[in-house]
Backbone as numpy.savetxt, mean C-alpha at the origin, in Angstrom:
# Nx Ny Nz CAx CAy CAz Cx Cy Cz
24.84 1.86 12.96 24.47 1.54 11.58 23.63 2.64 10.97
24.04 3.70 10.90 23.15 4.89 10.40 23.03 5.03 9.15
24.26 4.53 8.16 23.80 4.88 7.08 23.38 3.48 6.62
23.15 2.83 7.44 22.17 1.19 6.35 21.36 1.67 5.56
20.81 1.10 4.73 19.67 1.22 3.82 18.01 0.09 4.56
17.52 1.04 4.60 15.86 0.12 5.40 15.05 -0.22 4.75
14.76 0.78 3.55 13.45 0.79 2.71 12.46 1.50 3.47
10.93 0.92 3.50 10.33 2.43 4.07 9.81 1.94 5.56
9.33 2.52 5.98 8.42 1.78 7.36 6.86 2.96 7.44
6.32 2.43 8.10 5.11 2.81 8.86 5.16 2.64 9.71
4.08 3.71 10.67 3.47 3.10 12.28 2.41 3.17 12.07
1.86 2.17 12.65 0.17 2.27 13.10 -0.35 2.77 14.79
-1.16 3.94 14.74 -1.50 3.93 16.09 -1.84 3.10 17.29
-2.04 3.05 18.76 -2.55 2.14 19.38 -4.22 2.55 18.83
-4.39 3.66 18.86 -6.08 3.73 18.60 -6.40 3.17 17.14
-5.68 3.16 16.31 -5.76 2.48 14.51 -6.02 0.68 14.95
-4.96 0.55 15.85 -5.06 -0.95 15.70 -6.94 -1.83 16.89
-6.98 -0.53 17.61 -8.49 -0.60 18.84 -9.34 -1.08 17.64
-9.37 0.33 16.59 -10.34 0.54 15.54 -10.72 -0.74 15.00
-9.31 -1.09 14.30 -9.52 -2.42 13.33 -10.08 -3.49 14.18
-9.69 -3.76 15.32 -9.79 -4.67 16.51 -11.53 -4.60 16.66
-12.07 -3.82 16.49 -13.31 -3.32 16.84 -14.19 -3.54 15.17
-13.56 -4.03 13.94 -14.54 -4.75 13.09 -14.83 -5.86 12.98
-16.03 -6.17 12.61 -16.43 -7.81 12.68 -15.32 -8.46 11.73
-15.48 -9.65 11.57 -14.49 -10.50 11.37 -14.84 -10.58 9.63
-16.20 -10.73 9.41 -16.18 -9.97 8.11 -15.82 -8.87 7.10
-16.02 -8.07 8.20 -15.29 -6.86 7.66 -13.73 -7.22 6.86
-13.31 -6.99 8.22 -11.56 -7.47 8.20 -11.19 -8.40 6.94
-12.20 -9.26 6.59 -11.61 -9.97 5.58 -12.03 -9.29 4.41
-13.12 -8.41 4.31 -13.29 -8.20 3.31 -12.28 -6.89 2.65
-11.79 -6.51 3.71 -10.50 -5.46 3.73 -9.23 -6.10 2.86
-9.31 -7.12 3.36 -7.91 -7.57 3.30 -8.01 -8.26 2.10
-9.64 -8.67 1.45 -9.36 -8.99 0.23 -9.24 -8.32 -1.16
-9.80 -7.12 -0.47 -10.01 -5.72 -1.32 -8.44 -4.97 -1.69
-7.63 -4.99 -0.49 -6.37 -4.98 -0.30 -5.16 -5.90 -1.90
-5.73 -7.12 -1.59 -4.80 -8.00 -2.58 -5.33 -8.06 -3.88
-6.44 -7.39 -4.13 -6.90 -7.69 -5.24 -6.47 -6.50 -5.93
-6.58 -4.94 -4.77 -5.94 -3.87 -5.72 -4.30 -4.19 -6.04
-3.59 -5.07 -5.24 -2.09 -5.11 -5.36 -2.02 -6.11 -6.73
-2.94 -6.95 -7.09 -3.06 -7.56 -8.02 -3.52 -7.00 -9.33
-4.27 -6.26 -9.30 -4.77 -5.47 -10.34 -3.29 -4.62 -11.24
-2.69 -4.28 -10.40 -1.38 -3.59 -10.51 -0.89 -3.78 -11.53
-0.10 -3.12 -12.22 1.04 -4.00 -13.54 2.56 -3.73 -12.95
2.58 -5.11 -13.71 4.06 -5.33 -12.92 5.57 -4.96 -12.51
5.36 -3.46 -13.46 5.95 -2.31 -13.18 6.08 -1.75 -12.40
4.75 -1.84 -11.89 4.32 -0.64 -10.55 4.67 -1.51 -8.84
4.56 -3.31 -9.35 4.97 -4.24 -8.32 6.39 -3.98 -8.17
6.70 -3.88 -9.26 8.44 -4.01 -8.97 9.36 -2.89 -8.74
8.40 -1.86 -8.94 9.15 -0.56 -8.24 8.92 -0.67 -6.20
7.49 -1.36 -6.17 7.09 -1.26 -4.59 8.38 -1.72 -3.87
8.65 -3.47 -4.56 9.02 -4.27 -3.93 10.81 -2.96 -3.91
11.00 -2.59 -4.78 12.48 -1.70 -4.77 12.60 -1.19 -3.62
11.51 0.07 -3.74 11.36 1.04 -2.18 11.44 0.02 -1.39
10.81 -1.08 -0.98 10.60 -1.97 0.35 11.94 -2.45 0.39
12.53 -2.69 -0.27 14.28 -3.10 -0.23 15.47 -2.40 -0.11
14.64 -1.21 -0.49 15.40 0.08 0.11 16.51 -0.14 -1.43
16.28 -0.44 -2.58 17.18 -0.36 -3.27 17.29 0.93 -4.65
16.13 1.78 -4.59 16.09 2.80 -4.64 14.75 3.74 -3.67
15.41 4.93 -3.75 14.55 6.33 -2.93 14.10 6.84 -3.53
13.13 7.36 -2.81 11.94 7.80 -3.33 12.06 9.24 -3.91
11.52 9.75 -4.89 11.54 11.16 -5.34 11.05 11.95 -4.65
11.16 13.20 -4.21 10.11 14.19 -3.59 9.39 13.76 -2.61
8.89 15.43 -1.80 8.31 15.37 -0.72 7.05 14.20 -0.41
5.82 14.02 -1.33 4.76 13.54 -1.64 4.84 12.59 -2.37
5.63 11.79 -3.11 6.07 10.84 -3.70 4.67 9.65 -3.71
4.50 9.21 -1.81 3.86 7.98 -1.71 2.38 8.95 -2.02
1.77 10.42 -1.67 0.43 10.62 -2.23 0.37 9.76 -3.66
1.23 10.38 -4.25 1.31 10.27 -5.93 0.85 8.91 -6.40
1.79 8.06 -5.64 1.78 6.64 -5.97 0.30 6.34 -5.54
-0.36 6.39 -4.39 -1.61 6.44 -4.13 -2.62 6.58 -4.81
-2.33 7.74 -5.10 -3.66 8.06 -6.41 -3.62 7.58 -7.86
-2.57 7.22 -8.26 -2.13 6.39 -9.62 -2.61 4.78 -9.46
-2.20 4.41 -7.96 -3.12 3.14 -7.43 -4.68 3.60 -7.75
-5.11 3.80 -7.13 -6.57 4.37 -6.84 -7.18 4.20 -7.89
-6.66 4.56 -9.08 -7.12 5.45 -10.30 -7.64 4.13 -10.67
-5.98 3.55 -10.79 -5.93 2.15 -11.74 -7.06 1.13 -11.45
-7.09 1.29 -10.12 -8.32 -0.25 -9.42 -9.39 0.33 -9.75
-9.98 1.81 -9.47 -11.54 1.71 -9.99 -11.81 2.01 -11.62
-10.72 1.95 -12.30 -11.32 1.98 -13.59 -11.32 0.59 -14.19
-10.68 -0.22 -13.67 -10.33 -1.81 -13.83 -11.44 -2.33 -13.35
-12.44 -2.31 -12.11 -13.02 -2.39 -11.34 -14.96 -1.77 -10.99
-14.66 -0.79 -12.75 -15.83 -0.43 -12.56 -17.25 -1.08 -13.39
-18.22 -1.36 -12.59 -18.99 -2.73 -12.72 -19.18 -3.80 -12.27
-18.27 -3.64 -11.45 -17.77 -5.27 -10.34 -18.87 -5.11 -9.39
């Protein structure tokens, strides 16, 4: 099945997952709420291109593509966010 379509993947290290394994339980949540709140902050443009890539129903542009998307995230949550 080589030419299927996947969408994207990641790996996480064994030492990435020690790390996380190794924050208090507070932490972790406060990660994970920090996490949904930037995916929420989002406009729904920017959701519905993610969910595309993750479906593999379009590819990504260029080498650096996901930096890009990163920092356009980034941008968006602390200017939404500043004062909180």
């Amino acid at each position: 099945m080589e030419g299927r379509k996947k969408g994207f993947t990641y790996t996480v290290s064994k030492e990435q997952l020690d790390e996380y394994r190794a924050w208090s339980i507070e932490r972790r949540l406060k990660w994970l709420f920090l996490g949904n709140k930037l995916r929420k902050s989002l406009p729904q443009k920017t959701i519905e291109i993610q969910e595309s890539f993750r479906q593999a129903k379009i590819e990504p542009a260029g080498e650096n593509w996901h930096l890009e998307l990163l920092e356009q995230m980034a941008g968006r949550f602390i200017k939404r966010n500043q004062g909180v």
